[in-house]
Structure formats: C-alpha cells, structure tokens
Jmol script that loads the backbone (N, CA, C; Angstrom):
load data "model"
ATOM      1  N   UNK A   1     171.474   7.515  97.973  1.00  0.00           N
ATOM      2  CA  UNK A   1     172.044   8.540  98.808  1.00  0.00           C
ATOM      3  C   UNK A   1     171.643   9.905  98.244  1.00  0.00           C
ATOM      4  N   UNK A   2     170.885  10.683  98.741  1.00  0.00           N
ATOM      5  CA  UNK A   2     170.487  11.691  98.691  1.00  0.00           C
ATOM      6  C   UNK A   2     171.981  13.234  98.689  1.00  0.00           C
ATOM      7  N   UNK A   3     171.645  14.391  97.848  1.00  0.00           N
ATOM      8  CA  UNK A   3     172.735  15.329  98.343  1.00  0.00           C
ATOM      9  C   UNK A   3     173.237  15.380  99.487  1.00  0.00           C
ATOM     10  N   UNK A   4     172.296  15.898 100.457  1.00  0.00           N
ATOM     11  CA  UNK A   4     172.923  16.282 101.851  1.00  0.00           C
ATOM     12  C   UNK A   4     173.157  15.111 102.348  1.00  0.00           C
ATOM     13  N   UNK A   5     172.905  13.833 101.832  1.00  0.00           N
ATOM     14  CA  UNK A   5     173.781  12.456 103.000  1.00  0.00           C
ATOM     15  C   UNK A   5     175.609  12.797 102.424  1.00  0.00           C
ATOM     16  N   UNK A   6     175.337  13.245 101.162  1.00  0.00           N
ATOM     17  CA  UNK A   6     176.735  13.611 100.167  1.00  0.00           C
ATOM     18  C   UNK A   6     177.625  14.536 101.004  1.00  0.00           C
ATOM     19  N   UNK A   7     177.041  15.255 101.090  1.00  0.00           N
ATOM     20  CA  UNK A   7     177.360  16.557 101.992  1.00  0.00           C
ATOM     21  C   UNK A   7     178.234  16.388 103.303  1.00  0.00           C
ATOM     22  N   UNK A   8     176.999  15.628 103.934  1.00  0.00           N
ATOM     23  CA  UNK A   8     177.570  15.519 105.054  1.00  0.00           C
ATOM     24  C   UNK A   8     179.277  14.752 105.071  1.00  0.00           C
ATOM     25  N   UNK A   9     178.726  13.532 104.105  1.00  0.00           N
ATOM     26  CA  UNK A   9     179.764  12.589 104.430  1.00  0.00           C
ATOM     27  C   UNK A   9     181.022  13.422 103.994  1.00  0.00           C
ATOM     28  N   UNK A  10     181.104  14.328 102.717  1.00  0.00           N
ATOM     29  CA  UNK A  10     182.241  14.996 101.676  1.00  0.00           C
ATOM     30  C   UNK A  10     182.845  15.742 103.854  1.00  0.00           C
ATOM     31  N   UNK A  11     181.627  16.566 103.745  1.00  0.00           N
ATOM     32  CA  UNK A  11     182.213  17.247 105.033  1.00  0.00           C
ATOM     33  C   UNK A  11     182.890  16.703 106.127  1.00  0.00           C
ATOM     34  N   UNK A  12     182.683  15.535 106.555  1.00  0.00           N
ATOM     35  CA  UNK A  12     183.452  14.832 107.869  1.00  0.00           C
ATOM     36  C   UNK A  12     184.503  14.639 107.358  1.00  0.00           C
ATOM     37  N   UNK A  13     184.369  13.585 105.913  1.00  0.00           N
ATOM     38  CA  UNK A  13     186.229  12.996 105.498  1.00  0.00           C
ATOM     39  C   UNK A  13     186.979  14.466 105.071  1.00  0.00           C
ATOM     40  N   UNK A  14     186.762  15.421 105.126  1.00  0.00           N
ATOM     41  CA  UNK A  14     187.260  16.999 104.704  1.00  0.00           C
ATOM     42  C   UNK A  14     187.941  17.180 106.390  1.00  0.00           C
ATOM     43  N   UNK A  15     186.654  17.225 107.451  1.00  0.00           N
ATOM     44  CA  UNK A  15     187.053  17.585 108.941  1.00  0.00           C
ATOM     45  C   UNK A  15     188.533  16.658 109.137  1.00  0.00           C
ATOM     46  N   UNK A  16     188.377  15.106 109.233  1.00  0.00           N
ATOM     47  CA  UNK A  16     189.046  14.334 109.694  1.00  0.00           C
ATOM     48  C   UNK A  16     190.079  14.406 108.962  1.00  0.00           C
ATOM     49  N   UNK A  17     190.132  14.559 107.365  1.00  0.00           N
ATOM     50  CA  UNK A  17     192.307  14.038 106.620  1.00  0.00           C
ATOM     51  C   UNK A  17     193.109  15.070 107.473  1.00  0.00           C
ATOM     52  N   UNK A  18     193.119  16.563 107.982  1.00  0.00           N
ATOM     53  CA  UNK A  18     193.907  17.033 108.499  1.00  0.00           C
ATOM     54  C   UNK A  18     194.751  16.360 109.414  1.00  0.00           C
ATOM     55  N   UNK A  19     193.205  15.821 110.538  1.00  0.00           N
ATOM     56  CA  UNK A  19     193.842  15.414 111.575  1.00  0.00           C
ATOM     57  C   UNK A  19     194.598  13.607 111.271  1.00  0.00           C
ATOM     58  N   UNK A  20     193.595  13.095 110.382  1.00  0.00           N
ATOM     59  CA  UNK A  20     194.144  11.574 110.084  1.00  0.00           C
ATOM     60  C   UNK A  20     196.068  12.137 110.014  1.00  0.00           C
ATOM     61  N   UNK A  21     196.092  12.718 108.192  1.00  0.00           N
ATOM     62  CA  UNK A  21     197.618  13.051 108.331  1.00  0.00           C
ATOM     63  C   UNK A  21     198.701  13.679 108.600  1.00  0.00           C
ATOM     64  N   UNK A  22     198.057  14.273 110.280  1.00  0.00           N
ATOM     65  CA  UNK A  22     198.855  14.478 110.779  1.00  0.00           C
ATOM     66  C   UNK A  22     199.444  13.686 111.954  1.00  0.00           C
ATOM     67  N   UNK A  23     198.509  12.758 112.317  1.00  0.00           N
ATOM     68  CA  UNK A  23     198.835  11.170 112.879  1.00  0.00           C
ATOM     69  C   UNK A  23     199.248  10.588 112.381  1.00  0.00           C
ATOM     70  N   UNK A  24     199.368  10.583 111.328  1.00  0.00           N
ATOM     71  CA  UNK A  24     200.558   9.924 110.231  1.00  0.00           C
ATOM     72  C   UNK A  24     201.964  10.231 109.823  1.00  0.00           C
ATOM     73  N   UNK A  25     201.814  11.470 109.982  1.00  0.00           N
ATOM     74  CA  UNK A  25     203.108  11.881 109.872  1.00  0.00           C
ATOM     75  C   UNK A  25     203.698  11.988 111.314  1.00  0.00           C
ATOM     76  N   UNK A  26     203.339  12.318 112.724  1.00  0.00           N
ATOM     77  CA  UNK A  26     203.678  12.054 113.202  1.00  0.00           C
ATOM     78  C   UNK A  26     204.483  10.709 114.179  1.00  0.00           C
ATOM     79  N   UNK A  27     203.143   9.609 113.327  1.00  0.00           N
ATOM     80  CA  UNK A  27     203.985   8.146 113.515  1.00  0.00           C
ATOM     81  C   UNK A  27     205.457   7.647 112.436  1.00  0.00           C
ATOM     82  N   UNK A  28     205.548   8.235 111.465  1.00  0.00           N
ATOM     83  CA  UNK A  28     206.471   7.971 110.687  1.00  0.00           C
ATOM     84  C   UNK A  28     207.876   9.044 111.523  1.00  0.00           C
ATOM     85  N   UNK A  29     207.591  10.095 112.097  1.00  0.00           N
ATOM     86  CA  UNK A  29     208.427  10.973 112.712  1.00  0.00           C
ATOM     87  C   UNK A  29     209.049   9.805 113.984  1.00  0.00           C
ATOM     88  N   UNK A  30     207.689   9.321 114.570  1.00  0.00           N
ATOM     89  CA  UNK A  30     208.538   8.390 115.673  1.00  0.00           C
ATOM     90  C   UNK A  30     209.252   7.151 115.338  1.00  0.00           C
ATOM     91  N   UNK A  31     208.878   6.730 114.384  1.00  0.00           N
ATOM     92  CA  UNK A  31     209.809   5.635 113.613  1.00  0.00           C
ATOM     93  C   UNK A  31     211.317   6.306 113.544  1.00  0.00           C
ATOM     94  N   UNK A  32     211.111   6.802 112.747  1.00  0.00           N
ATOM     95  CA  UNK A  32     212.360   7.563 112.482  1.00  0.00           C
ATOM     96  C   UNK A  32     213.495   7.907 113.732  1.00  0.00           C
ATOM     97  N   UNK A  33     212.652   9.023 114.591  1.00  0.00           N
ATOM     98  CA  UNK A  33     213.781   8.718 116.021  1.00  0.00           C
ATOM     99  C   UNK A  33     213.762   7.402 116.708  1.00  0.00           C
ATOM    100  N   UNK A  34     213.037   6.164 116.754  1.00  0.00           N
ATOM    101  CA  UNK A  34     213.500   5.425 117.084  1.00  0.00           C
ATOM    102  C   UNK A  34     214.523   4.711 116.757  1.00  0.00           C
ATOM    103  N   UNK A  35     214.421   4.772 115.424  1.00  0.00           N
ATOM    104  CA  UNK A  35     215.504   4.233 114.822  1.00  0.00           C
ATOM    105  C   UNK A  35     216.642   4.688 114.843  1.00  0.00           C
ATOM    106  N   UNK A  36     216.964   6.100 114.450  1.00  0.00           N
ATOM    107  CA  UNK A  36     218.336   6.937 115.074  1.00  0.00           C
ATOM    108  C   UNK A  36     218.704   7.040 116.121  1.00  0.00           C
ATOM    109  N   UNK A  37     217.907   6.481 117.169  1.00  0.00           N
ATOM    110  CA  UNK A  37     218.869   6.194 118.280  1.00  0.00           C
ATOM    111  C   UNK A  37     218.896   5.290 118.792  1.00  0.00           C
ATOM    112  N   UNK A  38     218.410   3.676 118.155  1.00  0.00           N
ATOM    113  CA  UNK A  38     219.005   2.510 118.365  1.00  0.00           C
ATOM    114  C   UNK A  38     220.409   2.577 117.410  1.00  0.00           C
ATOM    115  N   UNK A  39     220.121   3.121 116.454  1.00  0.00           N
ATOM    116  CA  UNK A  39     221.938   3.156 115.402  1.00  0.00           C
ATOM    117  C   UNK A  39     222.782   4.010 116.220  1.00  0.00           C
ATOM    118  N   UNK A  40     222.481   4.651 116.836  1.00  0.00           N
ATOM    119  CA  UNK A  40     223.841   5.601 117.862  1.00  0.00           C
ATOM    120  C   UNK A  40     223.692   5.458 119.203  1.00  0.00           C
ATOM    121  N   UNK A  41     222.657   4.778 119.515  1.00  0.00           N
ATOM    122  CA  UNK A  41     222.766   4.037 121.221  1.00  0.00           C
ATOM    123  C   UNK A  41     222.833   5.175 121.893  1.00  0.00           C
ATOM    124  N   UNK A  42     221.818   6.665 121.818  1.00  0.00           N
ATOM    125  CA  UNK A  42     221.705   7.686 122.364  1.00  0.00           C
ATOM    126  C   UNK A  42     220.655   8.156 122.433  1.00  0.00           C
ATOM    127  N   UNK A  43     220.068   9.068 123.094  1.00  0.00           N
ATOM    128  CA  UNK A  43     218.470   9.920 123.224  1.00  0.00           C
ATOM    129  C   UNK A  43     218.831  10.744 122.172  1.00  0.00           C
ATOM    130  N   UNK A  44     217.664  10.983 121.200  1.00  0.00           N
ATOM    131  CA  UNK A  44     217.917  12.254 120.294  1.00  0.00           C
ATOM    132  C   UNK A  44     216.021  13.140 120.785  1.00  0.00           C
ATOM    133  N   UNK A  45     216.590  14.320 120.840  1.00  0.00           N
ATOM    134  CA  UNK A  45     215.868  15.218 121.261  1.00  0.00           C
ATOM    135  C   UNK A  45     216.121  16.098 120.268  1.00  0.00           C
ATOM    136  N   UNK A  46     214.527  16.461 119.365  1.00  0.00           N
ATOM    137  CA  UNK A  46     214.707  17.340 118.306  1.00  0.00           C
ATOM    138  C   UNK A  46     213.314  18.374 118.983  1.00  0.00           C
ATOM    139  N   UNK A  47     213.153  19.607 118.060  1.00  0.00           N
ATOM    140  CA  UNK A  47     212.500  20.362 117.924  1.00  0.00           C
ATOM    141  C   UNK A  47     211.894  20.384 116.388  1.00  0.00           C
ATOM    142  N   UNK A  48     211.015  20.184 116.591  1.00  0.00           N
ATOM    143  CA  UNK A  48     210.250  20.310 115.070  1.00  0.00           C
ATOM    144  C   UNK A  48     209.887  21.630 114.579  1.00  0.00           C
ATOM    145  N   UNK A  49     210.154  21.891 113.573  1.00  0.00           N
ATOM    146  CA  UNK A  49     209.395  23.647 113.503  1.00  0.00           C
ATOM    147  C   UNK A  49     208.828  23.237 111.634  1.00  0.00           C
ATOM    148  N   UNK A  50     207.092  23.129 111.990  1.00  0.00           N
ATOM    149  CA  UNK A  50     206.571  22.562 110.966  1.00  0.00           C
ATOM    150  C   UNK A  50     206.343  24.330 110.206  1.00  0.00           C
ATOM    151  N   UNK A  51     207.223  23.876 108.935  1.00  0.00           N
ATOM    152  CA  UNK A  51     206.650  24.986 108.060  1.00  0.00           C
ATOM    153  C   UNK A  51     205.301  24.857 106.568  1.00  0.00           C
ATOM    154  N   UNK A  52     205.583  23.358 107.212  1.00  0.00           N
ATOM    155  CA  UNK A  52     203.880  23.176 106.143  1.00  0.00           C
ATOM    156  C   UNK A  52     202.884  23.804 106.882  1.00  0.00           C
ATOM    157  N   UNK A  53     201.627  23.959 105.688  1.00  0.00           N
ATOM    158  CA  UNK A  53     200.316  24.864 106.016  1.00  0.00           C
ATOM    159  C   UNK A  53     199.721  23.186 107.221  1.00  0.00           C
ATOM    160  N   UNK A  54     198.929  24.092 107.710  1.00  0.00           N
ATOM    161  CA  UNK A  54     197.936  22.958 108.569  1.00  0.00           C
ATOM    162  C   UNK A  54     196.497  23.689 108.588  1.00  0.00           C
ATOM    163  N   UNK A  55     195.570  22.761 108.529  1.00  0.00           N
ATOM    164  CA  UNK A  55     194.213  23.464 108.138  1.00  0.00           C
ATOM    165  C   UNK A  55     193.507  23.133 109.285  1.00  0.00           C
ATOM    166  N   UNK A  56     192.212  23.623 109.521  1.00  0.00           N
ATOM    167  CA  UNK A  56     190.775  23.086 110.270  1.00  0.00           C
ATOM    168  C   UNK A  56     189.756  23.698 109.335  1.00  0.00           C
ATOM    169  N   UNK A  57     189.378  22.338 108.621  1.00  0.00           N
ATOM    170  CA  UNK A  57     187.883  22.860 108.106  1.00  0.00           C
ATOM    171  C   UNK A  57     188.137  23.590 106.831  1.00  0.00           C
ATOM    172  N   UNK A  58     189.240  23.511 106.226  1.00  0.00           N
ATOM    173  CA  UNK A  58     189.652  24.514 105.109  1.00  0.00           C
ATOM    174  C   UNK A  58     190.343  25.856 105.527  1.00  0.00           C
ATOM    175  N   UNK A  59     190.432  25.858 106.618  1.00  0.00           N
ATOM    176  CA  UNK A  59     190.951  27.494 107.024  1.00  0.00           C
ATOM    177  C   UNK A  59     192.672  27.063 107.472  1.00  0.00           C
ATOM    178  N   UNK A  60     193.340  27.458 106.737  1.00  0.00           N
ATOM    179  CA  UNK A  60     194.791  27.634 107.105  1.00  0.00           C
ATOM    180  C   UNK A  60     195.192  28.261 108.398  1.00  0.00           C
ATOM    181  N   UNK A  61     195.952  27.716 109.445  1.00  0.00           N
ATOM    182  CA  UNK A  61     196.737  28.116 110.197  1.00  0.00           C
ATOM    183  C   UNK A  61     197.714  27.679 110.488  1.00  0.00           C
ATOM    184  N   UNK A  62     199.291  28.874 111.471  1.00  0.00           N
ATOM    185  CA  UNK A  62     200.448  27.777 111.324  1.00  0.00           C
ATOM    186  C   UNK A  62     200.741  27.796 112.257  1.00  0.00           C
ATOM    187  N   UNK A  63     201.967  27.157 112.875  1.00  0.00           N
ATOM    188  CA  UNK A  63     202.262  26.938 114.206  1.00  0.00           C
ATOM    189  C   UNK A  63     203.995  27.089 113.853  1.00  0.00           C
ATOM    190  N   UNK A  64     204.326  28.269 114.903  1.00  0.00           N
ATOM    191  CA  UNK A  64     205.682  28.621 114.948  1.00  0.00           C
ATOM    192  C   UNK A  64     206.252  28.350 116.072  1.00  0.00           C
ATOM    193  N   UNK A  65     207.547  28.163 115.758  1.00  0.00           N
ATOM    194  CA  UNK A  65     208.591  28.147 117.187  1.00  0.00           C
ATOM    195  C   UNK A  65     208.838  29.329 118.040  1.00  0.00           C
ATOM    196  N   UNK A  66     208.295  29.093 119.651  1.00  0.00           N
ATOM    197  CA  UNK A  66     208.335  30.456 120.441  1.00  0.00           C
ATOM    198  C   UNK A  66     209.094  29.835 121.394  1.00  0.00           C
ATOM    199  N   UNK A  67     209.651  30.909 122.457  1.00  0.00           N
ATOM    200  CA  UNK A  67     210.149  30.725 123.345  1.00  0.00           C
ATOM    201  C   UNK A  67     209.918  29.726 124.624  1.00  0.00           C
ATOM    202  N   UNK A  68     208.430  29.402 124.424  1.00  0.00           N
ATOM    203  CA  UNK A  68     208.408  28.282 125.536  1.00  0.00           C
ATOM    204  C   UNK A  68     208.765  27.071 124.684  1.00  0.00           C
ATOM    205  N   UNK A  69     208.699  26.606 123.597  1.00  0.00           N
ATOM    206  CA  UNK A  69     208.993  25.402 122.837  1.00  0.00           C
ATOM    207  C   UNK A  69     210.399  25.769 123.004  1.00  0.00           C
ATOM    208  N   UNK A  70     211.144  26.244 122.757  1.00  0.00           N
ATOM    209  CA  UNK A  70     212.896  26.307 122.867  1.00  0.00           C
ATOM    210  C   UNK A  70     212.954  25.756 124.479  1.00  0.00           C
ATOM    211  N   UNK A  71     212.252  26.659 125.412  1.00  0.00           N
ATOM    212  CA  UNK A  71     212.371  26.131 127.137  1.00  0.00           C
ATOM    213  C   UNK A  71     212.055  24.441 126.940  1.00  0.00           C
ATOM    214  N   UNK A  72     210.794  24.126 126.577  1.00  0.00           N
ATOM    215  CA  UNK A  72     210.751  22.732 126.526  1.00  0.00           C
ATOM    216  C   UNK A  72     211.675  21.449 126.251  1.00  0.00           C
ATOM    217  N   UNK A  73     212.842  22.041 125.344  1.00  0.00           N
ATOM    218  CA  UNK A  73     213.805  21.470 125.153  1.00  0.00           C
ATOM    219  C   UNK A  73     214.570  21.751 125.969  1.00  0.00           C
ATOM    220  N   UNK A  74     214.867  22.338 125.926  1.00  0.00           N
ATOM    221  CA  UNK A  74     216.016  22.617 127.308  1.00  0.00           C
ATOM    222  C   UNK A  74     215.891  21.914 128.792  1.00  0.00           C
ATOM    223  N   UNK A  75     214.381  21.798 128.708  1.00  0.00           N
ATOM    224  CA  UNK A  75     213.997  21.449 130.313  1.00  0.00           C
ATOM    225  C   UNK A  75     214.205  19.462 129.992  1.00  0.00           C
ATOM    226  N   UNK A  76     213.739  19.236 128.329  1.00  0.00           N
ATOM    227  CA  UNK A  76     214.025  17.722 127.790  1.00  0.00           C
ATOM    228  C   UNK A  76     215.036  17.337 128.457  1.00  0.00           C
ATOM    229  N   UNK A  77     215.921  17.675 127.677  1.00  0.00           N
ATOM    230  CA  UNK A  77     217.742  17.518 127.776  1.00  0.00           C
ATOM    231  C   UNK A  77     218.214  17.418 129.427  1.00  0.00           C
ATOM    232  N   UNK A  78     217.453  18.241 130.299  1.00  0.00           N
ATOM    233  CA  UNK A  78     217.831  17.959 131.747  1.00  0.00           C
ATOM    234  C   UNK A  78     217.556  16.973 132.440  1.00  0.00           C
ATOM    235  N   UNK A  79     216.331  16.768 131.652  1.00  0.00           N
ATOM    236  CA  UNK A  79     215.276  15.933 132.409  1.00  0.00           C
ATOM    237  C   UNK A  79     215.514  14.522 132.048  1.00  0.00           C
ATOM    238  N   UNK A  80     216.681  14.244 130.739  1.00  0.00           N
ATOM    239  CA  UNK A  80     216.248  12.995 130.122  1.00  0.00           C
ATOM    240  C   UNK A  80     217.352  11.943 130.335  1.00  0.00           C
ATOM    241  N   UNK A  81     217.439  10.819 131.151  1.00  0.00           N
ATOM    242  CA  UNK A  81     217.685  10.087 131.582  1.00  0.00           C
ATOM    243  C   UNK A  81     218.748   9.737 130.584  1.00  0.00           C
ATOM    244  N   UNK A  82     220.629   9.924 130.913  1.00  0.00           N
ATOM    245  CA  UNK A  82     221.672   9.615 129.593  1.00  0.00           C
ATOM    246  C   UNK A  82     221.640   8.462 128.875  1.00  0.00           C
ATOM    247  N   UNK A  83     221.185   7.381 129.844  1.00  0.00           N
ATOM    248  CA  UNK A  83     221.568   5.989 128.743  1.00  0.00           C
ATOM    249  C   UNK A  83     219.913   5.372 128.331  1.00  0.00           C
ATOM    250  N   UNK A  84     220.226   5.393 127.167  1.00  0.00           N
ATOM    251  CA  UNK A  84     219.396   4.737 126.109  1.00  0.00           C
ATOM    252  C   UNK A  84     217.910   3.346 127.125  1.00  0.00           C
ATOM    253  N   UNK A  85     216.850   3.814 126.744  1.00  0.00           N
ATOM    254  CA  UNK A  85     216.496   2.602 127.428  1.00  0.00           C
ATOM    255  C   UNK A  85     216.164   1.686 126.559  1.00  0.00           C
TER     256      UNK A  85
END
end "model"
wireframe off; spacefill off
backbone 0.3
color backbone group
C-alpha cells in the first residue's frame, strides 16, 4: 500500500466516524425511549438539544435549539395519537 492509498483510506474512515457515531448514538437514544414508554405505557416526546461538538471533515459545527424545533414539538404532542401503540 502505497502513501496516498494511506491517505485516502485515513481520509474516508475520518469522513464517515462522525456520521457512523452519530447513528449510533442515535440508535441507543431510540432504545432508550422505547423502553420508557413500554415501563409507563405512554408516548414520551423529548427535544434533544445536543451540546456536544459535531464535526464534517474536522471542522466543528453545532446545532442549537430554535424556535421551529420548540414548534415541532408542540405540533408532536397534537399530532400524537394518546394510547401507546
């Protein structure tokens, strides 16, 4: 294997762990509400407000809670069918 086959490859698995663990953490997130609301036999509707860093490519950016994510919940909660399916 030559440098730049090095390169390349260092560079893709660099592109992809962001996104790998954040599919990961998001499947452990759905575990989790599934499970809290088979133990209380209710819909739980959360808002996440991620204050970890999140990258692309090495470059940091973050993602905050704005006013249409607060609407989104709100519109959840109307929208979401009371008994457990």
């Amino acid at each position: 294997m030559s440098f730049g086959d090095l390169f390349w490859v260092f560079f893709i698995i660099t592109a992809l762990q962001p996104m790998l663990h954040q599919r990961f953490l998001d499947a452990s997130r759905q575990r989790l509400i599934a499970r809290i609301e088979r133990q209380r036999n209710s819909r739980l509707i959360l808002l996440v407000h991620r204050q970890e860093t999140m990258s692309l490519l090495g470059f940091p950016f973050f993602r905050f809670i704005n006013i249409d994510d607060s609407e989104e919940v709100i519109r959840a909660i109307h929208m979401t069918d009371p008994q457990p399916g």
